[in-house]
MIKE-917517 format. One record per residue: residue in three letters; x, y, z of N, C-alpha, C, O, CB in turn. Coordinates in pm, whole numbers, plus 50000, padded with zeros to 5 digits. Glycine has a CB too. Example, Ala and Ser with C-alpha at 12.3 -4.5 7.8 and 13.67 -1.06 7.14 Angstrom:
<rs>
ala513194943150780512304955050780513204967050780514244966850846511314955350905/ser512854977550708513674989450714512905000350787513415011450804514084994050572/
</rs>
This chain:
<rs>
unk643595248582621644295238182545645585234182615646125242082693644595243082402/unk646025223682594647665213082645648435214882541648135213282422647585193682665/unk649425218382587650285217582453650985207982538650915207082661651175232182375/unk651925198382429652535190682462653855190382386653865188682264651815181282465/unk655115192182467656265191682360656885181682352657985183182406657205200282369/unk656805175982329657945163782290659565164982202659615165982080657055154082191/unk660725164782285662245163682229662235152982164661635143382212663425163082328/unk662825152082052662885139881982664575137681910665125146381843661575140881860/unk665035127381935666305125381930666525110981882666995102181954666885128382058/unk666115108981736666345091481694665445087181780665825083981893667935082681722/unk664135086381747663085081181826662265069481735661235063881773662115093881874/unk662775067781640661195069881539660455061381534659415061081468661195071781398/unk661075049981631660725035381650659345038981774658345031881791662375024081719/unk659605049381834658425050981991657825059581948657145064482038658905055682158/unk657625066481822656585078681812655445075681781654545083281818656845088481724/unk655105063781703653735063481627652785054981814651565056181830653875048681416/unk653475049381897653415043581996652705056082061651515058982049654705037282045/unk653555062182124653625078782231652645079782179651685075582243654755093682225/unk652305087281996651175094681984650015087282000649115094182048651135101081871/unk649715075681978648405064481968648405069282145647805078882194648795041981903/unk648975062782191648995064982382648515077182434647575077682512650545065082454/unk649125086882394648625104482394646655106082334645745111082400650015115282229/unk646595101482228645945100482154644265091482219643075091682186646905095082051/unk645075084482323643365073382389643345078682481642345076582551643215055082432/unk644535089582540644285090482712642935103382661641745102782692646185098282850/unk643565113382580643095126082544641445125782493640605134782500644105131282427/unk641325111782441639805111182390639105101682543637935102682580639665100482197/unk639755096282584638725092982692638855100282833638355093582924638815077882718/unk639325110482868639245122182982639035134682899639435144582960640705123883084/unk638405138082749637795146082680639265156382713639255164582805636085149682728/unk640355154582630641305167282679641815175782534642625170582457642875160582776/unk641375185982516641545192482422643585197882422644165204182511640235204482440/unk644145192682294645305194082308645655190682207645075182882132645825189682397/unk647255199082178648025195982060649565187582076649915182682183648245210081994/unk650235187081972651345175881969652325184581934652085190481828651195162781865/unk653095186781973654765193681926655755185081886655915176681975655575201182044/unk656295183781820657475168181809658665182981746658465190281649656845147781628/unk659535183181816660725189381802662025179081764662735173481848660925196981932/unk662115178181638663345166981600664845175181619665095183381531663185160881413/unk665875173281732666895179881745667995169181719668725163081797666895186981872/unk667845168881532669145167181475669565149281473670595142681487670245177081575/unk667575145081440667935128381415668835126981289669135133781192666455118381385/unk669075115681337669795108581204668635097381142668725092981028671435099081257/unk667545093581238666855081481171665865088681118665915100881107666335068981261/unk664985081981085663605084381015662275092981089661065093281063663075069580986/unk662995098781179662185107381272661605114781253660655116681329662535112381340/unk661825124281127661195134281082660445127480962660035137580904662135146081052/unk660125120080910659735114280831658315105780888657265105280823660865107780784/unk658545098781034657515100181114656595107581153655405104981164657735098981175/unk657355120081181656195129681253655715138781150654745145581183656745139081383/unk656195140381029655395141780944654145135780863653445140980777655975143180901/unk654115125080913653585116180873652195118480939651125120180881654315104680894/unk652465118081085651685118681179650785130781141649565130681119652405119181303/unk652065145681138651285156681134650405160180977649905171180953652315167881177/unk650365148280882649795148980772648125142980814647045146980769650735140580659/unk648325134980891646675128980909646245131481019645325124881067646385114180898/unk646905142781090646225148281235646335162381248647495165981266646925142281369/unk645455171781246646355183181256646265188681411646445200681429645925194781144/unk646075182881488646865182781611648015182881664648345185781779646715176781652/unk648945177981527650195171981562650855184781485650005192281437650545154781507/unk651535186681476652865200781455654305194481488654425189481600652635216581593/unk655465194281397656735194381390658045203481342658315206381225656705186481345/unk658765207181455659665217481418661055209081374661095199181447659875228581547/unk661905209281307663335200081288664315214181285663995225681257663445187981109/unk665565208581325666715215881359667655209681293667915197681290667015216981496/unk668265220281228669265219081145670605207981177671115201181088669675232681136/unk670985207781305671485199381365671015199781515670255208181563672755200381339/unk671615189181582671255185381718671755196881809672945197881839671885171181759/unk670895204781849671125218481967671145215182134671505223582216669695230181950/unk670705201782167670055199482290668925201982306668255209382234670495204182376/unk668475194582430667235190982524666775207782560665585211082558667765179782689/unk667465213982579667035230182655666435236782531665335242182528668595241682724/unk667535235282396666805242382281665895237682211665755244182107667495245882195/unk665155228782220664395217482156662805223682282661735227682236665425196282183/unk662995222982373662005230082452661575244482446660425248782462662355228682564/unk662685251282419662105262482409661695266382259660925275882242662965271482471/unk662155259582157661505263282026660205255482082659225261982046662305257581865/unk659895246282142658425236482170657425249182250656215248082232658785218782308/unk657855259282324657455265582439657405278782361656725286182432658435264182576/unk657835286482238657385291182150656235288082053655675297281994658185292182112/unk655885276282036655165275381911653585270281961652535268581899656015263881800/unk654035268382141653125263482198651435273282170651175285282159653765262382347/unk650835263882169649405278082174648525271882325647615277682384647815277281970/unk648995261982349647965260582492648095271082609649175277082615648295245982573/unk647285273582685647695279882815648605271282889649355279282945646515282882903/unk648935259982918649045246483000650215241282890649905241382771647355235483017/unk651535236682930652395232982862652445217982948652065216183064653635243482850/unk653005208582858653845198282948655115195682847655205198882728652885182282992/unk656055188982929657065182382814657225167182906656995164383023658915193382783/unk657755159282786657645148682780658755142382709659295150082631656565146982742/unk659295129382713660125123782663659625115082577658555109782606660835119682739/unk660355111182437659815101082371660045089582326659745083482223659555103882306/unk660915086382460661475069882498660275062682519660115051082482662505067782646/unk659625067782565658285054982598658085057382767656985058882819658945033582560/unk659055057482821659215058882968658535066083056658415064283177660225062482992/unk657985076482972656765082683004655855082583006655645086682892656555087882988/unk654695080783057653215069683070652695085983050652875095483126652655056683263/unk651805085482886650515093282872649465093482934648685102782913650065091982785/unk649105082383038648145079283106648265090883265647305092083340648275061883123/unk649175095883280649525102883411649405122483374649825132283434651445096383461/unk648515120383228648665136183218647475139483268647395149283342648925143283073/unk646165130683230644845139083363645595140683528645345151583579642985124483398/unk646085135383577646885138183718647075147183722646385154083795647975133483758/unk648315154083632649045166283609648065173383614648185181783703649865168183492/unk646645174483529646145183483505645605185483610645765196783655645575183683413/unk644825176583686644585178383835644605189183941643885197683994645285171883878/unk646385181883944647625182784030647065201084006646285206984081649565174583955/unk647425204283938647795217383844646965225883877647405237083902647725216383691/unk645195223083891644005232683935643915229184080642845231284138642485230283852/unk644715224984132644715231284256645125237584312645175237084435644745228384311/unk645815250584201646355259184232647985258984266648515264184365645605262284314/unk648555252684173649515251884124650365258283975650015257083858649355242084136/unk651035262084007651905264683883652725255483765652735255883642652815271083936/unk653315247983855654315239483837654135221983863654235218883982655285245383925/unk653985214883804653935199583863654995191783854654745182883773652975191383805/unk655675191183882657275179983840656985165683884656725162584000658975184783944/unk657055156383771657135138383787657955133883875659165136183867657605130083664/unk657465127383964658625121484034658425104884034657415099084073658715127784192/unk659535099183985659815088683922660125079684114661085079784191661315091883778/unk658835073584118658955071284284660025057784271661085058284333657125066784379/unk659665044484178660015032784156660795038884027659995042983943658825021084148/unk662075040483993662465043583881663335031683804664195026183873663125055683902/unk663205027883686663365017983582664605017783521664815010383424662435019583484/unk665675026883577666995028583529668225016783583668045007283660667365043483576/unk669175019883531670435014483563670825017783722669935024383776671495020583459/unk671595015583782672025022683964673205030883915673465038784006672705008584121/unk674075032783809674895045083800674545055083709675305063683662676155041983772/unk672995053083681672045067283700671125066483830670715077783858670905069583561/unk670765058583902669905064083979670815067084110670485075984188668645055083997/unk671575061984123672245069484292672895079984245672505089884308673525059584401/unk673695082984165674105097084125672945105984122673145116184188674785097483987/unk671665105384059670695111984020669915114484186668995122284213669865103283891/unk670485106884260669415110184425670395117884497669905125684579668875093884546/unk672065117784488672935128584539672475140984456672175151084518674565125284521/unk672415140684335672305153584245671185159784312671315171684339672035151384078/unk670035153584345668225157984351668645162284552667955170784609666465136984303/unk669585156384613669985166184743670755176784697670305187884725670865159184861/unk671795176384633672345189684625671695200084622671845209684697672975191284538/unk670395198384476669385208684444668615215884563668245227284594668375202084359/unk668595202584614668035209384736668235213584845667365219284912667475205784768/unk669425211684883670465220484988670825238684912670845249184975672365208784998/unk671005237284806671765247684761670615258184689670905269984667672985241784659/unk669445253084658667945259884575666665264884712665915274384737666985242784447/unk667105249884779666065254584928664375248984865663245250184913666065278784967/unk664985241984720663465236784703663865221784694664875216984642662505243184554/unk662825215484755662905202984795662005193984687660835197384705662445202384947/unk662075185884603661785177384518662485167884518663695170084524661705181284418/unk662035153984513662675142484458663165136384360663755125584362662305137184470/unk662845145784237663275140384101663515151184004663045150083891662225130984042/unk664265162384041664025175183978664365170783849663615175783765664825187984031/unk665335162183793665385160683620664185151783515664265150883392666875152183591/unk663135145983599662305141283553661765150183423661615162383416661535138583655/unk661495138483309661495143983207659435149983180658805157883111662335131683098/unk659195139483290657445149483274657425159183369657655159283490655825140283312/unk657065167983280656485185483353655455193583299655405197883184657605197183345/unk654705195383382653225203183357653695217183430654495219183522651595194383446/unk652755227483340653395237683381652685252383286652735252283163655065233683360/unk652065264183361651205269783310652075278783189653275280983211650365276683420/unk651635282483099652525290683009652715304883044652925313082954652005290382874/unk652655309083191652795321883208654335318683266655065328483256651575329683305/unk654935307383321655855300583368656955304683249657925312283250655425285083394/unk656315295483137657215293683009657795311882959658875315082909656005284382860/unk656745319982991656885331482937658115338883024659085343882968655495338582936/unk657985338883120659085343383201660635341283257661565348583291658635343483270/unk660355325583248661455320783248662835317583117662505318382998660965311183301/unk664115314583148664705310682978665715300083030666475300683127665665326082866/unk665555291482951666485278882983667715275782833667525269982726665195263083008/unk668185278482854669655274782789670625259282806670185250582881670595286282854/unk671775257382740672465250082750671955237282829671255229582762673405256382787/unk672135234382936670935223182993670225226683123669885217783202671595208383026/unk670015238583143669185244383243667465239183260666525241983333669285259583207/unk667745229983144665575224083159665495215483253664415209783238664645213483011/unk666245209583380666215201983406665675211283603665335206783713667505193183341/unk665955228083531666045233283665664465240083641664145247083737667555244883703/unk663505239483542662515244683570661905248883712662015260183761661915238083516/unk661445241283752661185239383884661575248483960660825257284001661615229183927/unk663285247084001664095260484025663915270383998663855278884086664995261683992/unk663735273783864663375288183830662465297383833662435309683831663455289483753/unk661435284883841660055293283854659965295483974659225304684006658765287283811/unk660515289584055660445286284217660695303284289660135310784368662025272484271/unk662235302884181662885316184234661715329284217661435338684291664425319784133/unk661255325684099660065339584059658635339184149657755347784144659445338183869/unk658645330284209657835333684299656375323984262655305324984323657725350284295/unk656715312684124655235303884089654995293684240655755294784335655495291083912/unk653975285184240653865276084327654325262784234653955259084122652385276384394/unk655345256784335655765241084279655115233484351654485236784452657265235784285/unk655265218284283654965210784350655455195284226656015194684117653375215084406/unk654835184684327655455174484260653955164284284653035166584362657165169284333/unk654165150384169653735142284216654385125784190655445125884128652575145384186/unk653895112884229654465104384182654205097984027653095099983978654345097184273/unk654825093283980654355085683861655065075683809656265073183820654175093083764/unk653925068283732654525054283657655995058283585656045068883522653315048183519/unk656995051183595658225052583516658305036283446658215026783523659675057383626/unk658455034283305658505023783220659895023283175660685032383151657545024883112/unk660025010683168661525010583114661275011582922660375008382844662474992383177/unk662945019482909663095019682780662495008282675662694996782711664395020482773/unk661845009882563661675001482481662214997182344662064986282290660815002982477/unk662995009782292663465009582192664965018082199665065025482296662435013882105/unk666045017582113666815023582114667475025582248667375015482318666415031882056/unk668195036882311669355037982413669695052982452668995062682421670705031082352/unk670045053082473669565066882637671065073582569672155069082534669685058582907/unk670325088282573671505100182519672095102582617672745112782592671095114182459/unk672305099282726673005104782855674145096082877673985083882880672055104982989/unk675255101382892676405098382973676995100483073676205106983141677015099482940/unk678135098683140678795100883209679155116583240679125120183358679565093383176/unk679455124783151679625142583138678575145983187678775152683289679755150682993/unk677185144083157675595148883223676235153383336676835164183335674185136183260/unk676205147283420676605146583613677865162783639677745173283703677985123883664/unk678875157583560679875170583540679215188883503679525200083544680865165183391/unk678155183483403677675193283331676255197483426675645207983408677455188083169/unk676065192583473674865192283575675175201683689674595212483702674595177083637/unk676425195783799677165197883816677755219483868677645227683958677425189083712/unk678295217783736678035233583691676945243283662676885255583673678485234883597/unk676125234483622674295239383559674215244983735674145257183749672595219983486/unk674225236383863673525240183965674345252484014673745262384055673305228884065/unk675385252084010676205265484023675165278383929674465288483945678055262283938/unk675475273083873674935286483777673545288183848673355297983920674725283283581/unk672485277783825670895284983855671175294584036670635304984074669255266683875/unk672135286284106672115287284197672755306684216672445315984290672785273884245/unk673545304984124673825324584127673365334284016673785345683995675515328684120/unk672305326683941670905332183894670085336483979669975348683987670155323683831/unk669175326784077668435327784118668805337584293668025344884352667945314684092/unk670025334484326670335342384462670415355984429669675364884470671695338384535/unk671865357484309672285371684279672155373084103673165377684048674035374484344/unk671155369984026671435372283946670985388283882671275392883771671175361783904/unk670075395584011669995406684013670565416284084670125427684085669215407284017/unk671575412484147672545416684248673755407584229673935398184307671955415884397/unk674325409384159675655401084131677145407584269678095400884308676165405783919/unk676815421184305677835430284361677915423284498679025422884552677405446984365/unk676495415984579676145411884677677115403284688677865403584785674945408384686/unk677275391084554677985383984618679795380684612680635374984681677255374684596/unk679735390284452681435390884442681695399384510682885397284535682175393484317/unk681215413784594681505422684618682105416684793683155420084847680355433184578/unk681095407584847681115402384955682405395284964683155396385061680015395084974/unk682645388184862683795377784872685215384284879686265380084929683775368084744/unk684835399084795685955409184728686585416684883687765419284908685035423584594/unk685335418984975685775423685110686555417785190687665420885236684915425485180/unk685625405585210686935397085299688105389885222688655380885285686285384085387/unk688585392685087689825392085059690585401385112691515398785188689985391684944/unk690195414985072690445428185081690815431585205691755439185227689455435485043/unk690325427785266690545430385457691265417685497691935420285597688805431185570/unk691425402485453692705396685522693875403085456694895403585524692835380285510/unk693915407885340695205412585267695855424385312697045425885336694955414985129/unk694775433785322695515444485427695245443285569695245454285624695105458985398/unk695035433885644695495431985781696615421885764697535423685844694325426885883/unk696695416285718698435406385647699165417185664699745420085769698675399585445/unk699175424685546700655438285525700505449385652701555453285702700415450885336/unk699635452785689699455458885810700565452085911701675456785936697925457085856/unk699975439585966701065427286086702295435086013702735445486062701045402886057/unk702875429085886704265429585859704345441885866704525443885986704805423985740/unk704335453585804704475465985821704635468985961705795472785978703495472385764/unk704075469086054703895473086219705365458586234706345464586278701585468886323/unk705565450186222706805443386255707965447686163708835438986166706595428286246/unk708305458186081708905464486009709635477386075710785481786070708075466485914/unk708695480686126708335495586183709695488586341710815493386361705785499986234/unk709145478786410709855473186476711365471086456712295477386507709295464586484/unk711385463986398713045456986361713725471186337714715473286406713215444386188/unk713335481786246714265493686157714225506486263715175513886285713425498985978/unk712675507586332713195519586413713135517186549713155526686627712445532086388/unk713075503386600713795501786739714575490586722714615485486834712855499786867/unk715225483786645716565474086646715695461786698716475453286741718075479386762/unk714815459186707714545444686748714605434786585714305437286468712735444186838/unk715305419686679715465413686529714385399186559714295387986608717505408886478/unk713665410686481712505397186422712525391986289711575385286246710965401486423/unk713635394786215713835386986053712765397786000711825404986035713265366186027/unk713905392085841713335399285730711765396285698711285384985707714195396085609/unk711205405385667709595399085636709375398985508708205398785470708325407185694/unk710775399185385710395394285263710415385885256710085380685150710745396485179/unk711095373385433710775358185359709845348285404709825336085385711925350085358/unk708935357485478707605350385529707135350885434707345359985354706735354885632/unk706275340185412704955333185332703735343285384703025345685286704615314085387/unk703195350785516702305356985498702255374585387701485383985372702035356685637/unk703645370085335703755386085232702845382085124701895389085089705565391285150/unk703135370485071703025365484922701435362884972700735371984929704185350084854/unk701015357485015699405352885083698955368585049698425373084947699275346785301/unk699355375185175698675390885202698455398385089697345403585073699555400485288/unk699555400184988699555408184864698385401984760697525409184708701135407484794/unk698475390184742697945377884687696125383584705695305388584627698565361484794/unk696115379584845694525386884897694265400184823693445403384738694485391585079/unk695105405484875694575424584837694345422184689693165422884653696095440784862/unk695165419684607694955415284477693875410184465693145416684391695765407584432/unk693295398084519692285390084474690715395484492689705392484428692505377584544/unk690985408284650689675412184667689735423584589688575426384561689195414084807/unk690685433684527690135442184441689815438084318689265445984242690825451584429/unk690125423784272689905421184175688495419284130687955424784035690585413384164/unk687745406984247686635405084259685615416184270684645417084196686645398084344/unk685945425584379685385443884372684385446184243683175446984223686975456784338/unk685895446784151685465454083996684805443383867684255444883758687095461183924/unk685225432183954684185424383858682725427483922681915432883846684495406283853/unk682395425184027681125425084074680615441284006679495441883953681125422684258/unk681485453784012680925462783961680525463283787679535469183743681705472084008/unk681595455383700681545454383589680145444283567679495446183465682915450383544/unk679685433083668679005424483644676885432883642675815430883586679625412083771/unk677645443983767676345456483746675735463383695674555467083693676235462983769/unk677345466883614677035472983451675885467283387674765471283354678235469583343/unk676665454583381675755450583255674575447883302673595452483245676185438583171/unk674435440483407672855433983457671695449283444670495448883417672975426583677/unk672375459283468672105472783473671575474383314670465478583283673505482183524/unk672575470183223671985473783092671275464183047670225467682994672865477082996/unk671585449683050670705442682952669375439083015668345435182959671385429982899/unk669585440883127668415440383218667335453083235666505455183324669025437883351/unk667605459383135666645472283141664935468483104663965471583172667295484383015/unk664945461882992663465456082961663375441083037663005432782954663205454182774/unk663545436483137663325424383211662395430283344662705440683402664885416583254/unk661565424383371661655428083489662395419483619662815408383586660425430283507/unk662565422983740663105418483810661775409683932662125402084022664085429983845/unk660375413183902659385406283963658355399883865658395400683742658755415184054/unk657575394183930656695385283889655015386483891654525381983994657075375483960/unk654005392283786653105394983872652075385083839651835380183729652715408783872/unk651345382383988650175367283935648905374383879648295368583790649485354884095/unk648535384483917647535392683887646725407183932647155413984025646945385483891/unk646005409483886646125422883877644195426483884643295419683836647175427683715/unk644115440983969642765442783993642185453883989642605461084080642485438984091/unk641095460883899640785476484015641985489683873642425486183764642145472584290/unk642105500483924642275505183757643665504783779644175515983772641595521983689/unk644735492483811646045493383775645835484783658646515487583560647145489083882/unk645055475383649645015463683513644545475383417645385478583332643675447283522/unk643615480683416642795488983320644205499083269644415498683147641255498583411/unk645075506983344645965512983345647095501883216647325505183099646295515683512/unk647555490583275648235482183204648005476283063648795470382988648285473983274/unk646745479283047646495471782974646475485082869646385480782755645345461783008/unk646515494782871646585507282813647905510882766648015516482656646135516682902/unk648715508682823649875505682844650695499182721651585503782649649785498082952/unk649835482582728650425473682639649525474982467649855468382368650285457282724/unk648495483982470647955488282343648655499582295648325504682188646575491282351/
</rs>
């Protein structure tokens, strides 16, 4: 089965649309699948829609949120309730062509994990799309995975993906990324992008800022987020060692001036004191965070695992599976 999640945010004008569209692709490529409509915190008649829907279809399923949580939490309650093997998410601007999910599915048995939309001709404004093609290099200078449209809102994607991975605050945009890091196969393809039809785009100006920071973060998730010591500990050294080779210089020119009379000035009024001390400070500081940061990865990380397994053969499964009874 497909599960399909759909974020819904003051839509209610494109839903009965989406689902009819969902609804002809699914009966004429015979695709067995359900409807998720996750309402995060409309104000219009949205939930009133998809109830509607989910009264004369029971294909269709709707979760509503108390108030608006975001795009990340709206997916993962969708990626909970999911029952397909095969997830996609989807947007429910319209902009998303139902007609491009046999592709995905395709795309997908050829031994793929992961499919990400890539919006080749995209239907936006230019102070989303040239920001959005610097953002989609960064990702890929700093992730080492190369995609053209990593925030594209269509994604196919097996639910062993969904199970392992966790997306927060606005981290859905790094799927791709994450699974990447665990070791799934990505990949991408092109697709129809439609311009908006109804209503007006939740994104602003902050996205980019908040984005921004999001890549920082996946980016010391996915390098050190099981080794955090690697990389504050690293940074903590070479503070640590310019700071005491700083006071070292002055000290050994100390040693000079007081016990053989040479006058090389006071060295409380060089600028490399305040620097040097400054360092030593900064790399023991970093040190004990990276150790404090061990702690914990150490504790809360006890039931996680730190690998990924695709499958299993011969009496370690038989073993596992003994295991999980």
């Amino acid at each position: 089965m497909l599960s399909i999640m759909i974020p819904v945010l003051n839509e209610s004008e494109s839903l009965p649309q989406l689902y009819q569209e969902i609804c002809d692709t699914s009966q004429t490529h015979n695709i067995d699948l359900e409807i998720i409509f996750i309402d995060d915190g409309s104000s219009d008649t949205s939930w009133e829609v998809i109830s509607g829907l989910a009264a004369k279809d029971e294909r269709v399923s709707g979760i509503r949120f108390r108030r608006n949580f975001a795009k990340a939490a709206a997916l993962t309650a969708g990626m909970r309730a999911a029952r397909g093997s095969v997830i996609m998410m989807m947007d429910a601007d319209l902009q998303d062509d139902p007609k491009e999910i046999p592709r995905f599915l395709e795309k997908l048995n050829e031994g793929y994990d992961v499919v990400n939309g890539w919006k080749e001709r995209r239907l936006d404004p230019w102070h989303k799309v040239y920001p959005s093609k610097v953002f989609n290099w960064m990702i890929a200078k700093l992730t080492g995975l190369h995609l053209h449209d990593h925030n594209c809102g269509l994604k196919l994607f097996r639910k062993d993906v969904a199970a392992e991975i966790r997306i927060y605050g606005e981290l859905h945009r790094f799927i791709p990324v994450l699974a990447d890091a665990r070791g799934f196969k990505v990949t991408e393809i092109p697709i129809h992008h439609r311009e908006r039809q109804h209503g007006h785009s939740k994104y602003g100006v902050r996205r980019f800022l908040r984005g921004f920071l999001d890549l920082l973060t996946v980016r010391f998730l996915t390098g050190y987020g099981q080794r955090p010591q690697h990389m504050l500990g690293a940074v903590g050294l070479v503070c640590l060692f310019a700071g005491v080779l700083g006071l070292g210089y002055l000290g050994f020119l100390w040693v000079l001036t007081n016990a053989f009379g040479l006058e090389l000035g006071p060295i409380g009024n060089r600028p490399l004191l305040a620097y040097s001390v400054a360092a030593t400070i900064l790399g023991g500081q970093a040190i004990s965070l990276g150790l404090l940061a061990e702690l914990i990865v150490a504790y809360t990380g006890r039931h996680q695992d730190s690998y990924s397994i695709s499958e299993r053969t011969g009496t370690t499964a038989q073993s596992e599976q003994e295991i999980i009874v």
